[in-house]
C-alpha positions in Angstrom: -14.1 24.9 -10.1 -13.5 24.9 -6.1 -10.6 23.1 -6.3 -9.0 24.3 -9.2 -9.9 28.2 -7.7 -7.4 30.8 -6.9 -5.0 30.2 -3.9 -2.5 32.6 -3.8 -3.1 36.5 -2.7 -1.3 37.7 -6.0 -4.1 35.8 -8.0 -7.3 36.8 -5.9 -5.9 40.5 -5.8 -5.6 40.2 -9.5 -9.2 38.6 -10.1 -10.6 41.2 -8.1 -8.7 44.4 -9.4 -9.5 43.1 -13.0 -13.0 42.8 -12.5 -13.5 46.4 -10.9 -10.9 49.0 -13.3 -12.9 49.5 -16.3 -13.8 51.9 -18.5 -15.9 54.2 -16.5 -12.3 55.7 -14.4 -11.9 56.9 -17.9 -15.2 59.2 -17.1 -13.8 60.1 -14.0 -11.9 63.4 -14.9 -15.2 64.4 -16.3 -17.2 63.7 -13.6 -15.0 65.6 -11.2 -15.2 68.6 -13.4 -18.4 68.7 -12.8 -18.6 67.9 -9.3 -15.8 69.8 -7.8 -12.5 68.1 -6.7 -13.4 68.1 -2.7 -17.0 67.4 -3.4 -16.5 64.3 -5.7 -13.0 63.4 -3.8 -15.3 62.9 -1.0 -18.2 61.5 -2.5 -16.6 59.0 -4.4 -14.7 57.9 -0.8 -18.3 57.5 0.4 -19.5 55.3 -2.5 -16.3 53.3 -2.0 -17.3 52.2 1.6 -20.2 51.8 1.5 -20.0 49.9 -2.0 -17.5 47.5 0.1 -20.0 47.3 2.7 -22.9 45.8 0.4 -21.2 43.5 -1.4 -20.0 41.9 1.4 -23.2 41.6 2.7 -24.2 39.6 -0.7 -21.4 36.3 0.5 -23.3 37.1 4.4 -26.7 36.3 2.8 -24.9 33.3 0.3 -23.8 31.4 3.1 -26.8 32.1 5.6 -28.9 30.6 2.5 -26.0 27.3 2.4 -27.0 27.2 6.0 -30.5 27.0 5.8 -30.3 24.5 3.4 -28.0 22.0 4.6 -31.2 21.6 7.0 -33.5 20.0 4.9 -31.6 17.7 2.5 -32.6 19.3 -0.5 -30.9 20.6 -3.2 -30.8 24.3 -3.4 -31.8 24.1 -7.3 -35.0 21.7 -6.4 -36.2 23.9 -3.7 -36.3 26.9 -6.0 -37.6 25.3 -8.6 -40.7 23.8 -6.3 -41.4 26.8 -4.2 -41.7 29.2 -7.7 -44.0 26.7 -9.5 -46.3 26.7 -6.2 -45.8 30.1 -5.6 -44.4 29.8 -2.2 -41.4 31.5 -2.7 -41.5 34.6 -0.5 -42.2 31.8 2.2 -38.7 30.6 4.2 -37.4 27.6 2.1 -34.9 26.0 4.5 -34.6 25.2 8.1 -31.9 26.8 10.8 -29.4 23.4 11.6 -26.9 25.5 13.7 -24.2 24.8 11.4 -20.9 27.7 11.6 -20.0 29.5 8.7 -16.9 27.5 8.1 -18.9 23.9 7.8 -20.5 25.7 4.9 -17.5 26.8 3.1 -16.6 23.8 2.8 -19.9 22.6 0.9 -19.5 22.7 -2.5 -22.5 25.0 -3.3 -23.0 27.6 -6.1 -25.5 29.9 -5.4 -26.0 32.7 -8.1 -27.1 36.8 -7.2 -30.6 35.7 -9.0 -30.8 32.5 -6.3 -30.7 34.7 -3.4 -33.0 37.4 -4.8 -35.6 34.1 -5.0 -35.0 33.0 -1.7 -35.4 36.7 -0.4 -38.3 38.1 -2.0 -39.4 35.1 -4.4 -40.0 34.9 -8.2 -40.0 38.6 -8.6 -36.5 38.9 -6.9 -35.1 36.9 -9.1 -36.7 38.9 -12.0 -35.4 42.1 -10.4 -32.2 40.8 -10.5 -31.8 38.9 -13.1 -33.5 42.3 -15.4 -30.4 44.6 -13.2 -27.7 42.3 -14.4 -29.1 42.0 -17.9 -29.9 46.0 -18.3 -26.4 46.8 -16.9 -24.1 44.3 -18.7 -26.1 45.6 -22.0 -25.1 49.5 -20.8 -21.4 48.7 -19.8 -21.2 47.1 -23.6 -22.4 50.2 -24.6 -19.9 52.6 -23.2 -17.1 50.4 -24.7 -18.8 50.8 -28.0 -18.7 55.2 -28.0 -15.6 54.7 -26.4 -14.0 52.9 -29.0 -15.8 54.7 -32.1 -15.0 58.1 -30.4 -11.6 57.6 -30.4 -11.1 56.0 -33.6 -12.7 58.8 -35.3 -11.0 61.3 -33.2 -7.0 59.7 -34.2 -8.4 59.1 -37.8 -9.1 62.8 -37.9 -13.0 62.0 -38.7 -11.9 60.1 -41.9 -14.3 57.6 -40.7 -17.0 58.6 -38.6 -18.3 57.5 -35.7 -20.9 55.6 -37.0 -19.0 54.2 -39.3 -16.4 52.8 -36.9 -19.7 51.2 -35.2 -21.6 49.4 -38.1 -17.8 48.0 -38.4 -17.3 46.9 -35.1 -20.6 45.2 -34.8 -20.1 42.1 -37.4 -17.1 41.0 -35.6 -18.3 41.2 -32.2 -21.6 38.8 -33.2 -19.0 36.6 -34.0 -17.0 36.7 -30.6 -20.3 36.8 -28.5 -21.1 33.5 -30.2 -18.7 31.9 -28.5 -20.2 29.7 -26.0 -17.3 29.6 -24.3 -15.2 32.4 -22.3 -11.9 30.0 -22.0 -11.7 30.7 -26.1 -11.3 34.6 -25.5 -8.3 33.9 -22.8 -5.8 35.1 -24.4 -7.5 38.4 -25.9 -8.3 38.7 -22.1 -4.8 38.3 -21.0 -3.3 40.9 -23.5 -6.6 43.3 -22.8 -5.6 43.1 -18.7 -2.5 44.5 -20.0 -3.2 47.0 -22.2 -5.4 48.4 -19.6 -2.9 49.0 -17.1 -0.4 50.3 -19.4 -2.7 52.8 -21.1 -3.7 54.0 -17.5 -0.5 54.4 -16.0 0.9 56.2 -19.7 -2.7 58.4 -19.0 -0.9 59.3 -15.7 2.0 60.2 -16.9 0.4 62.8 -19.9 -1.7 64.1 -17.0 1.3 65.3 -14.6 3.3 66.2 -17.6 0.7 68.8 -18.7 -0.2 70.1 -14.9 2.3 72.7 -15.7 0.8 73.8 -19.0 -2.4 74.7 -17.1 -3.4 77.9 -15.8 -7.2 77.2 -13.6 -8.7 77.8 -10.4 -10.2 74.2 -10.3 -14.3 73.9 -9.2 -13.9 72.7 -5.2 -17.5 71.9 -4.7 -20.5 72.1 -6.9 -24.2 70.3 -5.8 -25.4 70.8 -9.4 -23.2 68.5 -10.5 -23.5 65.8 -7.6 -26.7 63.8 -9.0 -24.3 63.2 -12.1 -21.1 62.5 -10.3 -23.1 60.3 -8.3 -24.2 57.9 -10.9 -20.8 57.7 -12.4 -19.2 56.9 -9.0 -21.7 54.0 -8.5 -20.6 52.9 -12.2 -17.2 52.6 -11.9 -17.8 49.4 -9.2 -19.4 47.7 -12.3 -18.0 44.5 -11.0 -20.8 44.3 -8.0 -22.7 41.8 -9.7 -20.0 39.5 -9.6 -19.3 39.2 -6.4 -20.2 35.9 -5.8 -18.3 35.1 -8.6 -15.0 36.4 -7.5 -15.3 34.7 -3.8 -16.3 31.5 -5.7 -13.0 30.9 -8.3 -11.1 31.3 -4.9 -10.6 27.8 -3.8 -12.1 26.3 -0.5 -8.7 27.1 1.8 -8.8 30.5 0.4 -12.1 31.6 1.2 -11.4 32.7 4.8 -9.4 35.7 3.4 -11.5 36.6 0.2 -13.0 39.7 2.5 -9.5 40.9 3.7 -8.0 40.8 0.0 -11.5 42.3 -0.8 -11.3 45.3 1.5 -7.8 46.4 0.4 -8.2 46.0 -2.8 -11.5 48.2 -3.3 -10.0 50.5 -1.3 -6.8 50.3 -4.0 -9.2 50.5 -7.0 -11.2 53.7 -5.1 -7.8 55.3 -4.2 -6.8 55.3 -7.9 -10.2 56.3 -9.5 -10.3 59.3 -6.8 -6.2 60.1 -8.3 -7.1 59.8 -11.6 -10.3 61.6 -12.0 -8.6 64.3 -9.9 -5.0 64.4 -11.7 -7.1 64.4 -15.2 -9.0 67.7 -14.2 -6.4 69.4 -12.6 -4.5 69.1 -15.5 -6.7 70.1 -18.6 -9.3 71.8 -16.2 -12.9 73.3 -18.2 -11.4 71.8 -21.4 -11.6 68.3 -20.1 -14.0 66.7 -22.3 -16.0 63.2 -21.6 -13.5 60.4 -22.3 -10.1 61.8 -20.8 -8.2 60.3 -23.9 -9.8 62.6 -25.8 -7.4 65.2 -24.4 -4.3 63.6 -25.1 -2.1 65.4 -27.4 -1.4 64.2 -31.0 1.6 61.9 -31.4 2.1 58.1 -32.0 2.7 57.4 -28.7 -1.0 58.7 -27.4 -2.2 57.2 -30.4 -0.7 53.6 -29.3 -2.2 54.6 -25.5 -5.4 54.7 -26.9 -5.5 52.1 -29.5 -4.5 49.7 -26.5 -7.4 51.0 -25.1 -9.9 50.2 -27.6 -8.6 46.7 -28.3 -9.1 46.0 -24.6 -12.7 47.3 -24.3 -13.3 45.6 -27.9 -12.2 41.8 -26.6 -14.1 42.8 -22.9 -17.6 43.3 -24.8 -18.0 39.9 -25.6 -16.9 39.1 -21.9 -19.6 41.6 -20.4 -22.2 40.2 -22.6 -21.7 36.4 -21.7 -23.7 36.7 -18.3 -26.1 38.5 -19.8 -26.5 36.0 -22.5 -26.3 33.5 -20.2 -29.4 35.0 -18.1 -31.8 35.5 -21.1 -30.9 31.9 -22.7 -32.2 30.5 -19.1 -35.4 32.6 -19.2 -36.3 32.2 -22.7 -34.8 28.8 -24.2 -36.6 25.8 -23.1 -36.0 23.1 -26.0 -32.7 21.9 -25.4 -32.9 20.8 -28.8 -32.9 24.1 -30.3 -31.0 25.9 -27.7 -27.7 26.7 -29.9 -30.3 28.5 -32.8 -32.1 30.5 -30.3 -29.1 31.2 -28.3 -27.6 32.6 -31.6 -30.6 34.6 -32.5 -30.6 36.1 -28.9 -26.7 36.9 -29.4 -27.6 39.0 -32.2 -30.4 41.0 -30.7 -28.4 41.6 -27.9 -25.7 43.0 -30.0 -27.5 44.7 -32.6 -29.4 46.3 -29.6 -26.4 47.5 -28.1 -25.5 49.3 -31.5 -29.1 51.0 -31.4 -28.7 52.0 -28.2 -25.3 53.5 -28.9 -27.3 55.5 -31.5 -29.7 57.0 -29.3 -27.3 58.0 -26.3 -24.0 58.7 -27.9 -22.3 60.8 -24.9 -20.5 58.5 -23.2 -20.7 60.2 -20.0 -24.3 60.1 -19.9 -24.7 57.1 -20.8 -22.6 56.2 -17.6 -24.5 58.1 -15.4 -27.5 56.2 -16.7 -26.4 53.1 -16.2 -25.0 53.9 -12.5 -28.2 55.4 -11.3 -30.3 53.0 -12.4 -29.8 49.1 -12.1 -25.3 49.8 -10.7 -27.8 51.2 -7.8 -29.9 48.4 -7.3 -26.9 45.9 -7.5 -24.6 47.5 -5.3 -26.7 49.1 -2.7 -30.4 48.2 -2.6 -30.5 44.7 -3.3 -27.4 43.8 -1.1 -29.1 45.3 1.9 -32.7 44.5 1.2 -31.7 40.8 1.0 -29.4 40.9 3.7 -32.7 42.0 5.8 -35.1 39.6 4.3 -32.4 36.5 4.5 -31.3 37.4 8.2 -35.0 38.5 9.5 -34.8 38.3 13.4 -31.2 37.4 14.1 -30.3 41.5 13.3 -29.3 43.9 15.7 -30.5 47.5 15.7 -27.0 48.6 14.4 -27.1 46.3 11.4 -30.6 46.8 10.6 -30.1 50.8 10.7 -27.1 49.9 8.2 -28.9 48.1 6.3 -31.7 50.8 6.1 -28.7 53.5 5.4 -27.5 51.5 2.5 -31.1 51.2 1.1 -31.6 54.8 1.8 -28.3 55.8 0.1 -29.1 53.0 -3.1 -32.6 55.3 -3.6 -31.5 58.7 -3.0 -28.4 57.6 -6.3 -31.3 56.8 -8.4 -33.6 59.2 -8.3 -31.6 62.3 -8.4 -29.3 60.5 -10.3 -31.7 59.3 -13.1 -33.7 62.5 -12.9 -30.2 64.3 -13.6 -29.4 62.0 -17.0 -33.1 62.9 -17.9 -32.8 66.3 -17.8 -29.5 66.1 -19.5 -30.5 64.2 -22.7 -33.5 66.5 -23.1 -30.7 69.3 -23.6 -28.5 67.4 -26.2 
């Protein structure tokens, strides 16, 4: 995988845009609605920084770990697995060799979100994160499925209802998360990349075509509706759990500039959730409804936009799912000998799970919001910086661990106002 990994700036930039512009700018417009345009311009500027900031901190703590490892001859793999069964864990694994930063680049070493929450805070920080990951992989599945029944009942004029379109959806996708494979689904990736972009850019141009049509004095600011912009702003980085990911299919010469490409392109993906939340509201102000598409006049060509859409977010399920898979297989199948029977029986309850849950939170917004305050919170903000203090101890300056404590501080304040918000909110519905 290092040396086959992404080279050129084109391809990183690609990997990374990819992984971050999903589903949840199609909340956006919503969200500002309800926010205000300054007030969630802003916040969702803030979000973006700091966002950048933590995840960045996530390769920091990687390589520290590399470094402290390289120390004591032992595989990173074998030391984990020794200090959980003794229960030494929460005990520092690996000894300081004075190594740089580029010696361990160049060590081929794959270290996983879930290894660094063991090496940070033990068995239970692996559980932590290895529960986040899970939790939100299973909720960002979700909001694909109301997406795509929402809108195929909505352009079949409720000939077949929402529910419907779901029980109908969910045989087929048992059958793609089965795949053990992702390099099977390539090509449904490929074309799903770019139906994404083209159904966002055509959502563009719908939006400044109608700002004329529209007669409002758009919401500026509004604090009521910050706790639920807030969650959707932390969901639409749902790609923070792959971080380590992303930096690792760059190849070994290509690693130095991973955080440069990084920067600018977050700050890309940000600019254009900010546009297009904003554009969408301006345009079909208090009528705006959840899922911008929603609003898009009747026609074949909206009606292509948005069946692009839900073939994308239909082939991306079984791509969301796979860590998640991945994660529980680890936890729960032992016997290699029956691993593909259990494997396929935890496929299905994943799945069929995902369809229940569907059921009981239907608005897709919510649902978002959810899934944003709760684990998006925990990936992006407090683990990042909670691991970055545990990892680093000593060797921080006051200015790194008051970031550090800012980010954590920022990470809690999201979920509890945030989760409190989607509480209140499904009690109403």
């Amino acid at each position: 995988m290092h040396g086959d990994g992404a080279t050129s700036t084109t391809t990183i930039f690609a990997n990374i845009f990819i992984s971050f512009i999903g589903a949840g700018i199609l909340g956006m417009p919503f969200a500002i609605k309800e926010a205000g345009v300054i007030e969630g311009s802003v916040v969702m500027a803030i979000v973006g920084i700091v966002s950048v900031k933590a995840m960045l901190l996530v390769i920091d703590c990687k390589y520290k770990t590399i470094q402290k490892k390289c120390g004591n001859g032992k595989s990173l793999k074998a030391k984990n697995s020794e200090a959980s069964f003794k229960g030494e864990a929460k005990q520092p694994l690996f000894v300081e060799d004075g190594k740089n930063l580029r010696e361990m680049k160049d060590q081929d070493q794959e270290i996983d979100y879930g290894d660094l929450g063991l090496y940070a805070l033990g068995p239970i920080g692996k559980m932590l994160v290895d529960t986040s990951i899970v939790v939100s992989q299973i909720g960002f599945s979700c909001g694909y499925l109301i997406f795509i029944s929402e809108n195929i009942a909505d352009m079949t004029s409720d000939h077949f209802s929402k529910f419907a379109v779901l029980m109908a959806m969910l045989p087929p996708l048992l059958v793609l998360v089965n795949f053990r494979h992702l390099k099977r689904l390539a090509i449904f990736s490929i074309f799903a990349d770019f139906a994404n972009v083209f159904a966002y850019c055509v959502v563009f141009w719908f939006d400044f075509e109608h700002f004329d049509r529209v007669r409002l004095h758009p919401t500026l600011a509004n604090l009521d509706g910050l706790p639920f912009f807030l969650g959707i702003a932390i969901y639409c980085y749902e790609g923070a759990g792959m971080i380590l990911a992303l930096e690792l299919s760059c190849a070994k010469e290509a690693r130095p500039k991973f955080r440069k490409i990084f920067k600018f392109t977050l700050g890309l993906v940000t600019t254009l959730t900010i546009t297009f939340g904003a554009c969408g509201y301006l345009s079909f102000g208090t009528t705006t409804r959840t899922i911008i598409t929603l609003n898009l006049p009747p026609g074949p060509f909206p009606v292509i936009v948005r069946s692009c859409l839900c073939f994308s977010l239909f082939f991306t399920y079984p791509v969301m799912m796979f860590p998640a898979v991945a994660i529980l297989e680890k936890q729960f199948v032992e016997d290699k000998k029956y691993q593909f029977y259990y494997g396929s029986l935890i496929r299905v309850l994943v799945v069929v799970s995902s369809g229940l849950i569907v059921m009981v939170i239907p608005n897709f917004s919510i649902l978002m919001s959810l899934v944003g305050s709760s684990c998006c919170t925990l990936l992006s903000f407090i683990f990042p910086a909670l691991f970055h203090l545990k990892i680093f101890q000593d060797e921080l300056t006051f200015s790194q661990r008051a970031t550090d404590f800012f980010i954590i501080g920022v990470g809690m304040i999201g979920t509890l106002i945030g989760t409190s918000d989607v509480i209140r909110r499904l009690r109403s519905h």
